[in-house]
C-alpha positions in Angstrom: -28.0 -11.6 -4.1 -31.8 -12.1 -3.9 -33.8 -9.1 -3.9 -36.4 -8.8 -0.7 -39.5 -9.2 -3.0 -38.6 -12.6 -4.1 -37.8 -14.0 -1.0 -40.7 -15.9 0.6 -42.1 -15.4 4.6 -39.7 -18.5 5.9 -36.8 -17.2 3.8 -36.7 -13.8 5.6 -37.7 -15.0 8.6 -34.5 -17.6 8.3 -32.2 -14.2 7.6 -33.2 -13.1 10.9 -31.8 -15.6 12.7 -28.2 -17.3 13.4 -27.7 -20.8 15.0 -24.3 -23.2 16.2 -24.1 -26.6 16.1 -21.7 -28.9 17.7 -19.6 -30.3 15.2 -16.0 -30.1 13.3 -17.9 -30.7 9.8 -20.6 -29.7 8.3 -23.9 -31.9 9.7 -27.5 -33.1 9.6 -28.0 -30.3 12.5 -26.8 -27.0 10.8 -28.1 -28.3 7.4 -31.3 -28.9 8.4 -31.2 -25.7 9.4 -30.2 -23.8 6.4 -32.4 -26.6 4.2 -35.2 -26.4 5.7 -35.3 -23.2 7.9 -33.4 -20.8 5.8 -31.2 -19.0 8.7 -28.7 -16.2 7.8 -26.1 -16.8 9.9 -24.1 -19.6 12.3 -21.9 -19.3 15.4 -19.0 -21.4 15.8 -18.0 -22.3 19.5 -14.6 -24.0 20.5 -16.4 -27.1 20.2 -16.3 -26.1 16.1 -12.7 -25.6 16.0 -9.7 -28.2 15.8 -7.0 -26.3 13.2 -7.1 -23.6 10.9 -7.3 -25.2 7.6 -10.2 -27.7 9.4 -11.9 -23.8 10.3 -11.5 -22.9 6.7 -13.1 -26.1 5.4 -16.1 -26.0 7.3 -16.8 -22.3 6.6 -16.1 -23.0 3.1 -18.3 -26.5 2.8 -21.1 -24.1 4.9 -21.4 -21.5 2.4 -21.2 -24.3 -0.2 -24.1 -26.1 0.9 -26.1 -22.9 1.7 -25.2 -21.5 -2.1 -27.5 -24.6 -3.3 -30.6 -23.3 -1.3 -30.0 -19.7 -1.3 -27.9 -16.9 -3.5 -27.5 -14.7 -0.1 -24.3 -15.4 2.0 -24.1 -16.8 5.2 -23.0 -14.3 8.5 -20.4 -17.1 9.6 -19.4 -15.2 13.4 -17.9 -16.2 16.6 -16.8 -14.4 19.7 -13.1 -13.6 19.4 -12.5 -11.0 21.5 -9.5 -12.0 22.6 -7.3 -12.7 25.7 -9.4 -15.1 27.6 -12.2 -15.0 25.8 -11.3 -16.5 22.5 -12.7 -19.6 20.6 -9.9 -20.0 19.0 -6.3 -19.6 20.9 -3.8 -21.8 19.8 -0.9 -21.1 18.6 -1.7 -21.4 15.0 -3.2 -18.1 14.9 -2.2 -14.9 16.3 -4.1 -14.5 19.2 -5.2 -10.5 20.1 -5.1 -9.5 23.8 -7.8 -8.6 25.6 -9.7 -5.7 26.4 -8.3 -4.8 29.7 -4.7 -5.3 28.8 -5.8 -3.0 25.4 -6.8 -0.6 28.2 -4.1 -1.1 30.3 -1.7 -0.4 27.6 -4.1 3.1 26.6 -2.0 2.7 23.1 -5.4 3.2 20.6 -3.1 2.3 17.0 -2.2 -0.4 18.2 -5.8 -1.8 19.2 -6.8 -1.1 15.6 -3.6 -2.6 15.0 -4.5 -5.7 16.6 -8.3 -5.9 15.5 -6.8 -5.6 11.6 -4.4 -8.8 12.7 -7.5 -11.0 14.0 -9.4 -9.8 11.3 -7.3 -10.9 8.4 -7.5 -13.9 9.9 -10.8 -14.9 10.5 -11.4 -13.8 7.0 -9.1 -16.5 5.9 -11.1 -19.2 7.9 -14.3 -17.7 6.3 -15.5 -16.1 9.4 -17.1 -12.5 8.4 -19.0 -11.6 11.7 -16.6 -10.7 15.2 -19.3 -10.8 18.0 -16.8 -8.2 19.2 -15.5 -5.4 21.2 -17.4 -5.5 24.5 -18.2 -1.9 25.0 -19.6 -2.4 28.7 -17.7 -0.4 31.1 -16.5 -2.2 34.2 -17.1 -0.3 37.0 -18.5 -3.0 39.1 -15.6 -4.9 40.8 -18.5 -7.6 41.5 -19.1 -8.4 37.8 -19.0 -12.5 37.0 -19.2 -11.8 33.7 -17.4 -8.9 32.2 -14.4 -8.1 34.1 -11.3 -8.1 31.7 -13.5 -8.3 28.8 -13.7 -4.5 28.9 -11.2 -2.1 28.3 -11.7 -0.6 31.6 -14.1 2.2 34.3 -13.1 5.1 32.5 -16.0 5.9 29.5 -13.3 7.9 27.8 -10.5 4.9 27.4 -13.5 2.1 26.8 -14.7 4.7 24.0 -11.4 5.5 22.6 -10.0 1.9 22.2 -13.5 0.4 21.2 -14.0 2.5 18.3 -10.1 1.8 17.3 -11.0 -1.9 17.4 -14.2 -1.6 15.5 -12.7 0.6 12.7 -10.0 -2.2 12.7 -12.2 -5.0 12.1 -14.7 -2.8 9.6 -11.3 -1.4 7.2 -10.9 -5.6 7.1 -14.3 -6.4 6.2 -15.4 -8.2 9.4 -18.4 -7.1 10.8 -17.6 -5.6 14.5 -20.5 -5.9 17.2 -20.2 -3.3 19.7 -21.8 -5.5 23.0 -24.0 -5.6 25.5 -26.2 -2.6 24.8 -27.2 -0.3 26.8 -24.2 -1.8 29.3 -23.4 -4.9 30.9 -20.4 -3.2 33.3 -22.1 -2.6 36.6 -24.3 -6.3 37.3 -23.2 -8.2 40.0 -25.3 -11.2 38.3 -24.1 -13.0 35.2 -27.0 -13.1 32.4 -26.2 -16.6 31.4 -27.8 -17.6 34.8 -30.1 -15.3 36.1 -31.8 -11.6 35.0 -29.4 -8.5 36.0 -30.9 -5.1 36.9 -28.9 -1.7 36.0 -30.5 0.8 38.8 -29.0 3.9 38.3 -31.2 6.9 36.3 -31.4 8.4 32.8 -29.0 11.0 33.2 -26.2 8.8 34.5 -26.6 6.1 31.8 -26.3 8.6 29.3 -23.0 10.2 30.7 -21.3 6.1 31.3 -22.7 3.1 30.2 -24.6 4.3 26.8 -21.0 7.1 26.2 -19.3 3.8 24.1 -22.2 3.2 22.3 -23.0 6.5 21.3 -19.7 7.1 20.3 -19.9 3.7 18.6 -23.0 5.0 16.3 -21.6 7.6 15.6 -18.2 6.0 14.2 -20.7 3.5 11.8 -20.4 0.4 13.4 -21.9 -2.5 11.6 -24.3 -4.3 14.8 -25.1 -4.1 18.2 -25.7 -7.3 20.2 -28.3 -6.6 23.1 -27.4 -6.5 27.1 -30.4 -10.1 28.6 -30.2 -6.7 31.8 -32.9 -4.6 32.7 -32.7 -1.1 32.7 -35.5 0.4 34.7 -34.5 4.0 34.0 -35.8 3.2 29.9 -38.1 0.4 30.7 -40.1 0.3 33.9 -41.8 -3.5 33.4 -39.2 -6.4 34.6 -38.1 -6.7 31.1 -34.6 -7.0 30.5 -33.4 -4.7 27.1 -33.4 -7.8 24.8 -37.1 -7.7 24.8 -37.9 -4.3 25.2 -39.4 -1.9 22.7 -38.4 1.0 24.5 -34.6 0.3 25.0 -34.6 -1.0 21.2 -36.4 0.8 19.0 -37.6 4.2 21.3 -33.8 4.2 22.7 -31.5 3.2 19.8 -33.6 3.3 17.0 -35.1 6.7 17.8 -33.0 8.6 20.5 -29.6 7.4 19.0 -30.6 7.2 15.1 -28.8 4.0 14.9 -30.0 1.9 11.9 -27.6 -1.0 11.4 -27.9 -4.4 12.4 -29.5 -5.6 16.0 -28.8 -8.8 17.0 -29.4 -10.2 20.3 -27.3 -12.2 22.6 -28.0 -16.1 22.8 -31.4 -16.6 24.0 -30.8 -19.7 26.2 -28.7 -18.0 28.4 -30.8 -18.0 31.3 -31.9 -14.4 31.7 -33.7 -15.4 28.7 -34.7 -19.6 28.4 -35.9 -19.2 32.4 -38.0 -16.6 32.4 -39.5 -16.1 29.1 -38.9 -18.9 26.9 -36.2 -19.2 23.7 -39.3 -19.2 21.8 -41.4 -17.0 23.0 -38.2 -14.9 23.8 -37.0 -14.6 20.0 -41.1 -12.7 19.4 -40.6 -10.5 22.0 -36.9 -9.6 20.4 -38.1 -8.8 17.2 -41.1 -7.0 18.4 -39.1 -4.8 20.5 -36.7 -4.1 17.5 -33.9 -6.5 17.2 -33.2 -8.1 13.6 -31.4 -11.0 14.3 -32.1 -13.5 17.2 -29.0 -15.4 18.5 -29.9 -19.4 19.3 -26.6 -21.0 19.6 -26.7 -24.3 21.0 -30.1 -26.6 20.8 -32.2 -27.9 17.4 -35.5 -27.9 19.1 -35.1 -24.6 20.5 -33.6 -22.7 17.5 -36.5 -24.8 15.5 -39.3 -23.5 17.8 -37.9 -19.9 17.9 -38.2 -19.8 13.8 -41.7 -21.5 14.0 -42.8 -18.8 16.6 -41.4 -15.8 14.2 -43.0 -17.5 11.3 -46.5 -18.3 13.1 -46.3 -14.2 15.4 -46.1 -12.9 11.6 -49.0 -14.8 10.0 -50.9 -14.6 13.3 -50.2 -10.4 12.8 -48.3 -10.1 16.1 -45.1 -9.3 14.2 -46.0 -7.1 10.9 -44.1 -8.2 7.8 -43.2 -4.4 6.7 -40.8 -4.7 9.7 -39.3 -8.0 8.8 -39.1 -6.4 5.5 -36.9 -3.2 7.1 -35.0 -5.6 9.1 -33.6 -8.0 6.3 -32.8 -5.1 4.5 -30.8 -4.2 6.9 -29.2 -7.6 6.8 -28.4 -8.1 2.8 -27.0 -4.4 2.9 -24.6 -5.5 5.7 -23.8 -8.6 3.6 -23.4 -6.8 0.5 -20.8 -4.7 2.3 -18.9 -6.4 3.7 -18.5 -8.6 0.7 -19.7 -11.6 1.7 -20.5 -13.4 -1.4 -16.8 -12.9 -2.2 -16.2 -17.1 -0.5 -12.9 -18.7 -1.6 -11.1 -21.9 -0.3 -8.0 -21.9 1.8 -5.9 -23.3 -0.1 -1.7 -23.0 -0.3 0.8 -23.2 2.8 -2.1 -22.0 5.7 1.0 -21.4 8.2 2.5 -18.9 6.5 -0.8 -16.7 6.2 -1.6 -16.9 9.9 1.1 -15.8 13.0 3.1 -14.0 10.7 6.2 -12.7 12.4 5.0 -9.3 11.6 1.7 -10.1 13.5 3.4 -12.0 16.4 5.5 -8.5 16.7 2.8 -6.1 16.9 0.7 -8.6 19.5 3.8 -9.0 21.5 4.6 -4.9 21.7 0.9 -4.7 23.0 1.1 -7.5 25.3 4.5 -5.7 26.8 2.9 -2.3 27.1 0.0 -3.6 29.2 2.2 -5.5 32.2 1.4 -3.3 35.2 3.2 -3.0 39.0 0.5 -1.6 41.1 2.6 -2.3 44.0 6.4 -2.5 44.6 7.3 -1.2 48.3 9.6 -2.2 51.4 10.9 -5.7 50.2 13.9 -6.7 48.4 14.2 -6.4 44.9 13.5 -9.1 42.7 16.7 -11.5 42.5 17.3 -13.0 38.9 19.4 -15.4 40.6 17.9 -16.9 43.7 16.3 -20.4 43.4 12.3 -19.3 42.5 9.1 -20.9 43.2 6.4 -20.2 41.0 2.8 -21.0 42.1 1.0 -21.6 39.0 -3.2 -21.9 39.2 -4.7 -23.9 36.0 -8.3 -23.8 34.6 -9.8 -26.9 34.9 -13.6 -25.6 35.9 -15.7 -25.2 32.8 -17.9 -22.3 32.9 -19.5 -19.7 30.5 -16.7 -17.6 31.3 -14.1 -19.9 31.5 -13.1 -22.8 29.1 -10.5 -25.2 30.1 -6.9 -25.0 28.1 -3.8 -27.1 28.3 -0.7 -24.6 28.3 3.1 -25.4 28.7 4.3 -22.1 28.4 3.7 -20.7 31.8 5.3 -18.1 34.1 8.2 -20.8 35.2 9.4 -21.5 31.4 9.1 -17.9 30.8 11.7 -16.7 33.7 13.7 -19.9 33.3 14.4 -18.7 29.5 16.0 -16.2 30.7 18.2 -17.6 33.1 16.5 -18.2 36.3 16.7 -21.2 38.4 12.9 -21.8 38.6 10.9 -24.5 39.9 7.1 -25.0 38.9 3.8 -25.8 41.1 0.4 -26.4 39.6 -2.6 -26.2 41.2 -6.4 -25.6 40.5 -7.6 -22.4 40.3 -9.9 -23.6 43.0 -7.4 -25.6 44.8 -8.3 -28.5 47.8 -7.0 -28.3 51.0 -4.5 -31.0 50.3 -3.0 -28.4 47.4 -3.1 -25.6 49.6 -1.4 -27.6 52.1 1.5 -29.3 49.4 2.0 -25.4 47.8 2.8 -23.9 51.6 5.2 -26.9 52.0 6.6 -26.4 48.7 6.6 -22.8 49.5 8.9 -23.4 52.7 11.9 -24.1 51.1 12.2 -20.8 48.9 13.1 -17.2 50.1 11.5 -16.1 46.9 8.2 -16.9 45.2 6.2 -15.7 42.6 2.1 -16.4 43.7 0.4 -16.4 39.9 -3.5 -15.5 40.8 -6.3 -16.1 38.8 -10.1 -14.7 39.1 -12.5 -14.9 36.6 -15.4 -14.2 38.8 -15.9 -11.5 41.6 -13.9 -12.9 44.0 -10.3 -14.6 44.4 -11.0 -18.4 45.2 -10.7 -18.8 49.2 -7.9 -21.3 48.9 -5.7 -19.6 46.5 -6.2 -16.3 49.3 -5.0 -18.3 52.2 -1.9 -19.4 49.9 -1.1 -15.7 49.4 -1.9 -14.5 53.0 0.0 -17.4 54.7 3.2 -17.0 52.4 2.7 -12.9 52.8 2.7 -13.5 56.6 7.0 -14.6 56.6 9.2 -12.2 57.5 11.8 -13.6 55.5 10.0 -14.2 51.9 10.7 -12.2 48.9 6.9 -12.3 47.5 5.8 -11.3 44.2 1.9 -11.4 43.5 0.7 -11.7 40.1 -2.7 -11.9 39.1 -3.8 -13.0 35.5 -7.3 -12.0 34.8 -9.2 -10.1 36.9 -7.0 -7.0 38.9 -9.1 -6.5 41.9 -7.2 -10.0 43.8 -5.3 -7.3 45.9 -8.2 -6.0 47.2 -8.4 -10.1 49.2 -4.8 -9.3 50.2 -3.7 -5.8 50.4 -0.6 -7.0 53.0 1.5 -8.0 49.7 4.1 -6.0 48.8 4.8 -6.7 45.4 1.6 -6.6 43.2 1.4 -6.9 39.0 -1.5 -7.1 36.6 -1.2 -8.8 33.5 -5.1 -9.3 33.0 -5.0 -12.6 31.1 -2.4 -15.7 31.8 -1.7 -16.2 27.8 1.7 -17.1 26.7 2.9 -14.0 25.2 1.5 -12.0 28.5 3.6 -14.5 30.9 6.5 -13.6 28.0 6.0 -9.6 29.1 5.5 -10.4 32.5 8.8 -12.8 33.4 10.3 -9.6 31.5 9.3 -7.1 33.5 10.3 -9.1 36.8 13.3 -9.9 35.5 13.9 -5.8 34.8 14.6 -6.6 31.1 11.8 -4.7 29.7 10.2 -1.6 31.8 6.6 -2.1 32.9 4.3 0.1 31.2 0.9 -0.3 32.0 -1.8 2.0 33.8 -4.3 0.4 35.7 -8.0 0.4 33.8 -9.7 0.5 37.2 -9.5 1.2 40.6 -8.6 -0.8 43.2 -9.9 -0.2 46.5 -6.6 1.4 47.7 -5.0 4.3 45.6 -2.4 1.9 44.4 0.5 3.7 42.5 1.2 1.9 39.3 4.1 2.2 36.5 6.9 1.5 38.7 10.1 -0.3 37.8 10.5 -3.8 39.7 14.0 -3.7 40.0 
């Protein structure tokens, strides 16, 4: 690996920065990039992904390509967090829950159980950089953004189960990222679209929101990815912590003697691209103490954000003894996690990913997180009464959300084992003509299962009238189950029958037709509070 002194201004400037590209093969985009530009690092996206061994080639023809223009390793990272927030979820690998149902299951070995499984195999498709846990606590039932990417309100159980994951991914030589510093929990405003204020003073950040983190420093984590939020409490200017010198370096630097890596989150999200400029918003990142800048998605912007660092160096803006410190910081990361060490997937790929070992430990998780929150004065669930299941399907794109196509839904689940089940699919953010054809549907069954799904702060109005109006019969059996974000009750706390499952993926709508159907006991604890004091842990039937 090259020493610092021999690399030249561009070619440290290039370390300090990590791009995407939109593309299943290496192209003229990313190599221009590493060619010309000399960056450290790439994201991959869904858009990068078709199949493992495809994954595995690209990484592979990446670090190739780079090798000829540079002896230092490429960061190769994504954001795999898990549950529904994964780039990569089909069946092919073994896909990790989430956070929230980690939290819900409050079982810490088997998070670092779980990060070791996603771990191992991002390794095998050459990935080395998990833009992973989120570390924010979410005690903001308002949040568009984080929600069930946390592990929960509770700054002990976020702390606990974030350092498990990170020690998971670190003992498997992935870098972990504990995210969004100082705290991205309590925003009611999602930083991809607009600039999020944290209000609350010093003392309390300390004690909730910065607890993770600190704990997180303290266990070595490898990076930090920065919170686009402002934090008056630390910085008093309308700067969000990204760009400021006093939440990077005077804060984490200083205060909480962290010295790995800081990278920042993508700076065209809007918090960011809007209001300061990718460009001018890279400079300000480094000058308040980040080491890597994050531009994911467009040439000309992750083109102008290296020119800026270049130009803010030689213009003495930016000094070059702290480029120096920070891609120091970057080839001893490298170095450790052993990422000159690139081989090619070669051999029969489906035996080294969804192992039935893996698939065992996921699935134990997955059953520990199912959680009744509610299961009063009705009858109790009948395995052998004609069912209807209401099923809502992402179709609506958004920075939160990315469309899938999945057969394996509640109805196949519960009509595995045994049940006479029949299926309705609707959007998530369903017309008045499909809230209309599910109440029809719904009046010829005694007993239906409503499947809800949130991924922003409130239930869509349409799949709430479905609930409310079905709720309203005195002879229905109802069962409500939501699949992301737990607070849906809150729209409808008439329902009798209430379970969390925090994330609608296969394996979770395994546990949950399960647990309805009393063949495994529900296990989970709710990670937050609902507005009611909801009791939780009891048996369906």
């Amino acid at each position: 690996m090259s020493k610092l002194a021999a690399l030249s201004l561009e070619q440290k400037i290039g370390q300090m920065v990590i791009c995407g590209f939109n593309a299943y093969t290496s192209d003229a985009h990313i190599e221009q990039l590493i060619e010309k530009h000399h960056i450290g690092g790439v994201i991959y996206f869904r858009r990068n992904y078709k199949h493992v061994q495809q994954m595995a080639d690209l990484s592979y023809a990446l670090q190739q390509f780079n090798k000829k223009h540079s002896d230092i390793p490429l960061f190769i990272s994504i954001d795999q967090e898990g549950g529904m927030v994964a780039r990569i979820d089909n069946d092919q690998v073994t896909l990790v829950p989430g956070n929230m149902s980690i939290g819900a299951s409050r079982d810490a070995q088997l998070a670092y159980d779980a990060a070791v499984i996603c771990a191992k195999e991002l390794r095998l498709m050459g990935i080395n950089v998990n833009f992973a846990p989120s570390l924010d606590i979410n005690n903001n039932p308002k949040n568009p953004v984080i929600g069930v990417r946390s592990y929960g309100e509770s700054a002990e159980l976020v702390s606990e189960l974030g350092i498990a994951t990170i020690e998971g991914y670190q003992a498997s030589d992935v870098v972990a990222t504990a995210k969004h510093f100082p705290g991205h929990g309590d925003t009611a405003v999602d930083s991809h679209y607009g600039l999020a204020s944290v209000p609350h003073d010093r003392e309390r950040l300390m004690k909730l929101e910065l607890a993770p983190f600190i704990q997180a420093i303290q266990a070595g984590v490898d990076m930090i990815m920065t919170a686009h939020v402002m934090f008056p409490a630390f910085e008093p200017d309308q700067i969000p912590a990204t760009l400021s010198r006093k939440v990077l370096h005077d804060l984490l630097r200083v205060e909480l003697k962290y010295d790995g890596v800081i990278v920042t989150d993508c700076l065209e999200m809007h918090a960011i691209s809007k209001e300061f400029g990718v460009a001018e918003g890279a400079v300000m990142a480094i000058e308040g103490g980040a080491d890597i800048v994050l531009v994911s998605h467009t040439l000309g912007e992750q083109v102008a954000a290296i020119e800026a660092l270049v130009q803010a160096v030689r213009s003495g803006r930016l000094s070059e003894e702290q480029i120096n410190t920070s891609v120091e910081r970057i080839l001893t990361l490298k170095e450790k996690r052993r990422m000159a060490e690139i081989q090619p997937l070669t051999g029969e790929i489906t035996e080294q990913f969804g192992t039935p070992e893996s698939k065992a430990v996921i699935r134990q998780l997955t059953e520990k997180s199912i959680t009744v929150v509610k299961d009063e004065g009705q009858s109790a669930f009948d395995t052998t009464a004609p069912t209807l299941v209401i099923w809502p399907e992402v179709r609506h794109h958004t920075e939160v959300d990315e469309p899938i196509e999945q057969a394996y839904t509640l109805g196949p689940a519960l009509t595995e084992l045994g049940m006479n089940v029949k299926e309705l699919r609707l959007s998530t953010h369903p017309t008045s003509e499909e809230v209309a054809s599910a109440l029809a549907h719904a009046a010829d069954y005694e007993q239906i299962v409503v499947v809800t799904y949130n991924a922003v702060s409130e239930l869509h109005e349409g799949q709430v009238a479905i609930v409310r109006q079905i709720a309203s019969r005195p002879d229905v059996n109802l069962t409500v189950a939501s699949t992301r974000n737990p607070y849906d009750l809150n729209q409808f706390p008439e329902v009798k029958r209430y379970v969390c499952c925090y994330e609608n993926r296969p394996m979770t709508m395994g546990a949950l037709a399960k647990v309805l159907t009393g063949n495994i006991p529900a296990q989970g604890r709710l990670p937050v509070t609902l507005s009611s004091d909801y009791s939780f842990g009891m048996a369906v039937n």
